[in-house]
N, C-alpha and C positions, 0 to 999 in steps of 0.2 A: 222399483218399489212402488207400491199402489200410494194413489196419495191419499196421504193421512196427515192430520196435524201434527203441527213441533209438540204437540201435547202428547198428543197418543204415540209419539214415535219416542217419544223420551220414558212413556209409558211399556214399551214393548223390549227396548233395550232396558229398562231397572230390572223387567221381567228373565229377560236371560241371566243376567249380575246374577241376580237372587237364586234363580235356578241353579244355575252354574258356581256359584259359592258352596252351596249346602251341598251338590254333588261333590265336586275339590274333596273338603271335608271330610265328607263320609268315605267315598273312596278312591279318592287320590286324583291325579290330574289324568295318567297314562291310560285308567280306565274308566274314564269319561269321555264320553263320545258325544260329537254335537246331533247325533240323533237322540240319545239319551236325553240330551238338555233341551230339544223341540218337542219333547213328549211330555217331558216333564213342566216346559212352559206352554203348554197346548198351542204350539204355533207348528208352521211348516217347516220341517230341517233348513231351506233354500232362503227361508225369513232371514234366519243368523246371518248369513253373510251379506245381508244387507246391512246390514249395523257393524261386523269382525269379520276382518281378511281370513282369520282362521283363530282355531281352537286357542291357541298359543297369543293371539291377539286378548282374547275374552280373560282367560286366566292371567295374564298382566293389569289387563283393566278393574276385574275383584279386587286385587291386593294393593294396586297402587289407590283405589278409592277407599279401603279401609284404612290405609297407611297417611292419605291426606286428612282424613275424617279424624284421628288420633290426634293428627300433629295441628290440627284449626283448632283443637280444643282448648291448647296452649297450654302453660306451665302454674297453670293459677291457682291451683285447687290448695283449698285451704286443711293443712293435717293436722288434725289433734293431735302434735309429738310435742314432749320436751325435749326432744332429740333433735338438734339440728340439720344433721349429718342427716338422721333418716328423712327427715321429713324432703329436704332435697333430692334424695335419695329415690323418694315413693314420688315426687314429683318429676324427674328426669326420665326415669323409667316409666314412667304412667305411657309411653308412645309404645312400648314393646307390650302391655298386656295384652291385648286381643292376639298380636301376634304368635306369642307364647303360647297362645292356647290350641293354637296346631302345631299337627304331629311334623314331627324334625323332618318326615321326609317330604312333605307338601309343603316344607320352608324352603328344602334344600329344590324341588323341583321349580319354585318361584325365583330362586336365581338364577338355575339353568337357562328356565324360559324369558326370562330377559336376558340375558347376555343372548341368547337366540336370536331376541327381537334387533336386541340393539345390532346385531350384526347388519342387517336387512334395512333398518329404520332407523337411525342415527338419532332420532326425533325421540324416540322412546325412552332412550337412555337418558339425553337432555332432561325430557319429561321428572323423572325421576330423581334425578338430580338436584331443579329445580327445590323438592320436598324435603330431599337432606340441609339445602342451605337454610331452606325455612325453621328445619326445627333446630339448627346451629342458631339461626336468630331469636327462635324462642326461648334456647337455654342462654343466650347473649343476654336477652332480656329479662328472665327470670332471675339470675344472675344480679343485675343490676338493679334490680326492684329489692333484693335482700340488702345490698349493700345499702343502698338508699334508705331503709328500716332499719339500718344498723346493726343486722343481725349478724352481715360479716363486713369484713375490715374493706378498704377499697383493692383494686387488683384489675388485669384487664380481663375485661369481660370475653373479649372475643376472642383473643386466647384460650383462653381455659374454656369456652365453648366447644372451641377446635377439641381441644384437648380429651375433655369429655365426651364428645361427638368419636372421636378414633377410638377412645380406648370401650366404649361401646359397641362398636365395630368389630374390633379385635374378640373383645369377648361370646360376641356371637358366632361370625367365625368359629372359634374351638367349638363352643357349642351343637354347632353344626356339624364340624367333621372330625369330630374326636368323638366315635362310641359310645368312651362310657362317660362323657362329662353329659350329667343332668340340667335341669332350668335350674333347679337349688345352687348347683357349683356357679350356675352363669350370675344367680344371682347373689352369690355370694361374692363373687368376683368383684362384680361392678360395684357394689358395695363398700369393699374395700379399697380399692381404687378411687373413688369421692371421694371416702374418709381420708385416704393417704394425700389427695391432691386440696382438698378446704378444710381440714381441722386447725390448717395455722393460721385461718384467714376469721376463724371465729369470734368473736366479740364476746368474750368471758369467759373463755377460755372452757368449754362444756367438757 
């Protein structure tokens, strides 16, 4: 690599991300080529792999940096409901919007290519992992800020983090590989699932 600063090299790698995001997107992972994405980042194809082992490296890297950027946001956002249920609701789920908004099969292609990775790089999977327990922590913590405000009864938090962490999980899954279940059913799902697992925990019974 020519030397250049930790500036500009931070600056040339954001550049591929970016490039390489909106290609995903538009049309998919399989027809995205890392020449496509040196053209479109006005660099030399031979550049990229000074930054990603390969293609499959770079498309882990977009999603798991939109997937941390979600979950550092944390659980705090304040919702105008008188709804309890939703407002935790719109608050728990708040990590899966951006992701929702790609097509099922550039979801379903961003698991393939990490289990890919993780085969190869053990490191990757780790990586990843890492981000599910953070936002187990965040809904631990969310959690525990409500009870604290009284607005539900006491309970274990990190439990029903787990809890709600799987049954999230679960629901994306089918999502994923059941045809005709839409984001509406996923999010009708999860939904109900909250509701079944804290309406007893509510503090007045809403």
């Amino acid at each position: 690599m020519a030397r250049i600063s930790k500036e500009e090299q931070e600056v040339v790698k954001n550049k591929i991300l970016n490039v390489s995001r909106n290609l995903f997107n538009d049309i998919g992972f399989d027809k995205t080529s890392t020449k496509m994405i040196s053209k479109e980042a006005g660099i030399a194809e031979g550049t990229i792999f000074n930054y990603f082992g390969t293609k499959d490296e770079i498309f882990f890297e977009v999603f798991y940096n939109d997937y941390i950027d979600n979950v550092k946001k944390g659980l705090s956002v304040d919702i105008e409901s008188e709804d309890i249920i939703d407002e935790i609701y719109q608050n728990i789920c708040s990590v899966l919007k951006n992701m929702l908004m790609l097509p099922k099969k550039v979801l379903l292609e961003m698991g393939l290519v990490t289990i890919k990775i993780a085969k190869k790089k053990p490191e990757f999977l780790k990586k990843m992992a890492s981000i599910d327990f953070k936002y187990m922590e965040e809904v631990k913590n969310y959690l525990e800020r409500l009870i604290f405000e009284k607005k539900l009864s006491n309970f274990d938090s990190q439990i029903m983090s787990e809890i709600l962490f799987g049954s999230i999980v679960y629901d994306i899954t089918i999502y994923l590989y059941e045809k005709d279940t839409t984001k509406n059913d996923l999010k009708k799902s999860l939904y109900t699932k909250i509701n079944t697992l804290l309406k007893a925990y509510i503090i007045g019974g809403q």
